[in-house]
C-alpha positions in Angstrom: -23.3 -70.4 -38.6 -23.3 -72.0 -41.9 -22.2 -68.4 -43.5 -19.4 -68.9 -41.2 -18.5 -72.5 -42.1 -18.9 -71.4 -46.0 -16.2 -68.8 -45.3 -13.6 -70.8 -44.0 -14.2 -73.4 -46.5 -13.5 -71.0 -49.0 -10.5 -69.9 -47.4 -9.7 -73.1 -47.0 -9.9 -73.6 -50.4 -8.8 -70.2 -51.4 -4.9 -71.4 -49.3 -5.2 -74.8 -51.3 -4.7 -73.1 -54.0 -2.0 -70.8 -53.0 0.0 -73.2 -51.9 -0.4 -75.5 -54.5 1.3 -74.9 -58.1 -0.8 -72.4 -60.5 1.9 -72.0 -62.6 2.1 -73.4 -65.8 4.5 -76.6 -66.5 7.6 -75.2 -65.4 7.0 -76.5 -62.0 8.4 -79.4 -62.9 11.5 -77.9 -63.7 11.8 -76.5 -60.1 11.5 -79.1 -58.1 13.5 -81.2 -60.4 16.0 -78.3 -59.4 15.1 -79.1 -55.7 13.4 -75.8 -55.8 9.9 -76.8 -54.8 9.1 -74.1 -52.6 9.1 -71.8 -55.6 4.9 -71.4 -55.7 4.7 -70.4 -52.1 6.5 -67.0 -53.0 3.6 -66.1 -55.6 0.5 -64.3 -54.9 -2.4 -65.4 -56.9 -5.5 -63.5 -56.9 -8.4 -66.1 -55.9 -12.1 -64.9 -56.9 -15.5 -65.7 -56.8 -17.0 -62.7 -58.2 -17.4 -60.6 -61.5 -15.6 -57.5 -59.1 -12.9 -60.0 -58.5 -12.1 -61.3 -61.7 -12.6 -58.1 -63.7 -9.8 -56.6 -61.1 -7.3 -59.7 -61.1 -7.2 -59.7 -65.2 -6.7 -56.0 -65.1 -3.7 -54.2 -65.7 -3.2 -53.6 -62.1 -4.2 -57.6 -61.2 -1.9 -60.3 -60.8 -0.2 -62.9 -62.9 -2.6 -65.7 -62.1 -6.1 -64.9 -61.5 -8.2 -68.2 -60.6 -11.8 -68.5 -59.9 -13.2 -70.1 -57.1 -16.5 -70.9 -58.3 -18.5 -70.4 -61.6 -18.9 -67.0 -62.7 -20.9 -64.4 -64.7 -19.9 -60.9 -66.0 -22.7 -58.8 -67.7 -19.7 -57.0 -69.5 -16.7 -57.1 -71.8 -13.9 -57.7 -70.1 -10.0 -57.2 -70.8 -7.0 -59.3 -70.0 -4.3 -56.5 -69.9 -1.1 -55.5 -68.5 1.9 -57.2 -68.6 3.1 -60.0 -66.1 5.8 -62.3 -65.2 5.5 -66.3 -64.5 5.2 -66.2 -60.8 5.5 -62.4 -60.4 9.6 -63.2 -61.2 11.0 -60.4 -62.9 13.8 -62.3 -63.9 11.2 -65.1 -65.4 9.3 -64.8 -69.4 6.7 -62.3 -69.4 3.8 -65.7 -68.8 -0.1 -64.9 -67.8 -3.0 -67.8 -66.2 -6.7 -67.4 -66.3 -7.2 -71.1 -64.0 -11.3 -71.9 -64.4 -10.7 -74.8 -62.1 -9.9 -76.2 -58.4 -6.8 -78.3 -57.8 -5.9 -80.4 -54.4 -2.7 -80.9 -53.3 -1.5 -83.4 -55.3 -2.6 -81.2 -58.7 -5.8 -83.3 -59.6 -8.2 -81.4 -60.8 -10.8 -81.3 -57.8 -13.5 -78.7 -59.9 -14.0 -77.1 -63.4 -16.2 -73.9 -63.4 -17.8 -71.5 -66.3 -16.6 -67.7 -66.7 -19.5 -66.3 -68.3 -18.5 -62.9 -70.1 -19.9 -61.1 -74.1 -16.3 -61.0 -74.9 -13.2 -61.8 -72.9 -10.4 -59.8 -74.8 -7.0 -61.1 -74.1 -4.3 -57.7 -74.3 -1.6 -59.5 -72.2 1.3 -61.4 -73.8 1.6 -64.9 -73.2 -1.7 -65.7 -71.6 -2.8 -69.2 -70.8 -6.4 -69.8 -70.3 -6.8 -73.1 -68.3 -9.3 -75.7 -67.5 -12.9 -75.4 -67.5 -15.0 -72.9 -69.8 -15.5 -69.4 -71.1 -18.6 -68.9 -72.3 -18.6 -65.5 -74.7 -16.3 -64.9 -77.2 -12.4 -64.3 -76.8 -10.8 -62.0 -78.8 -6.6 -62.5 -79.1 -4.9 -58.8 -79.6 -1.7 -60.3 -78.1 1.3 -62.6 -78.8 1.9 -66.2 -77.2 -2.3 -66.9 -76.2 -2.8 -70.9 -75.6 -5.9 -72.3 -74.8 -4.9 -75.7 -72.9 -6.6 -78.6 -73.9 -9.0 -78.7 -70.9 -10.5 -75.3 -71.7 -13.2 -74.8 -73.4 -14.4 -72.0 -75.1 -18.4 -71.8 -75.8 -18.2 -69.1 -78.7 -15.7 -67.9 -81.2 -12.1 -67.2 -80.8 -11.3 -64.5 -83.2 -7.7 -62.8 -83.8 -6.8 -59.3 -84.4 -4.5 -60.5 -87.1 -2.7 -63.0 -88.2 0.4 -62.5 -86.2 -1.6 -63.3 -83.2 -2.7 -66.4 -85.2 0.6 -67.2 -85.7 1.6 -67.4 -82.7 -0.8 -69.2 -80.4 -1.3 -72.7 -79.1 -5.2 -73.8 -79.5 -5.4 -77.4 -77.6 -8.6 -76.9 -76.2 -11.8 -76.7 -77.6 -14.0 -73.9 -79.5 -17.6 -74.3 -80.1 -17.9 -71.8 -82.2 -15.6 -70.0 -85.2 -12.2 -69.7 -85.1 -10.9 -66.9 -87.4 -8.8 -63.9 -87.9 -11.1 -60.9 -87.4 
């Protein structure tokens, strides 16, 4: 019984987050448009699992990829492929990694740990959001932003300076921060 009452929670959870906006700030933008429906058309891939996540971030995987709990991965893994914001073809080429829980009204609810050796990041214009990735991230792609409730328990080394260039670091790095 409590297996079952921990799976519907989950799902529970799981259609919280579906429903609710795991897009980045452009939300705002739609329903200022009166467009506020435009979340429920997305598919996000919701995981609690080191199969899960290392399929959601792959180049077969979604746009958004959001964890549902904390999680370990006992190997490198790579954030490739290229996506649009909300799975819009029409919309910029825009890619989450959410390491947190939201309720309805977007308050954070629950932060949780990704813990990977490396987390390289091959997809342009990825946003890695809220809670922490503990491992290194290596940036071999345009546009990367780390939002300022992320943390990242390592280093966060660029392939070259371009990369540098070009991404947003408002979070937190524990450990180095340099162009590789």
């Amino acid at each position: 019984m409590k297996t079952k009452m921990k799976f519907m929670l989950i799902s529970m959870l799981a259609m919280t987050l579906l429903f609710t906006a795991c897009g980045n700030n452009n939300n705002e933008d739609n329903e200022a448009n009166g467009n506020d429906n435009a979340d429920v058309v997305t598919s996000a891939s919701l995981v609690n699992d080191a199969e899960g996540f290392m399929n959601g971030v792959s180049d077969k995987g979604t746009w958004i990829v959001s964890i549902l709990n904390d999680v370990t991965i006992d190997e490198d893994v790579v954030v490739a492929g290229t996506f649009h914001d909300k799975d819009d073809a029409n919309s910029d080429i825009y890619r989450k990694i959410a390491l947190y829980a939201q309720d309805d009204d977007r308050n954070v609810t629950a932060e949780y740990t990704l813990t990977v050796p490396t987390l390289t990041i091959q997809s342009e214009n990825v946003n890695l959001q809220g809670g922490t990735v503990k491992g290194d991230v290596i940036v071999e792609a345009d546009g990367f932003s780390l939002h300022e409730t992320t943390t990242i328990d390592g280093d966060l080394l660029f392939a070259n300076e371009d990369y540098e260039a070009s991404a947003t670091i408002d979070g937190d790095v524990t450990g180095a921060t340099e162009v590789q």
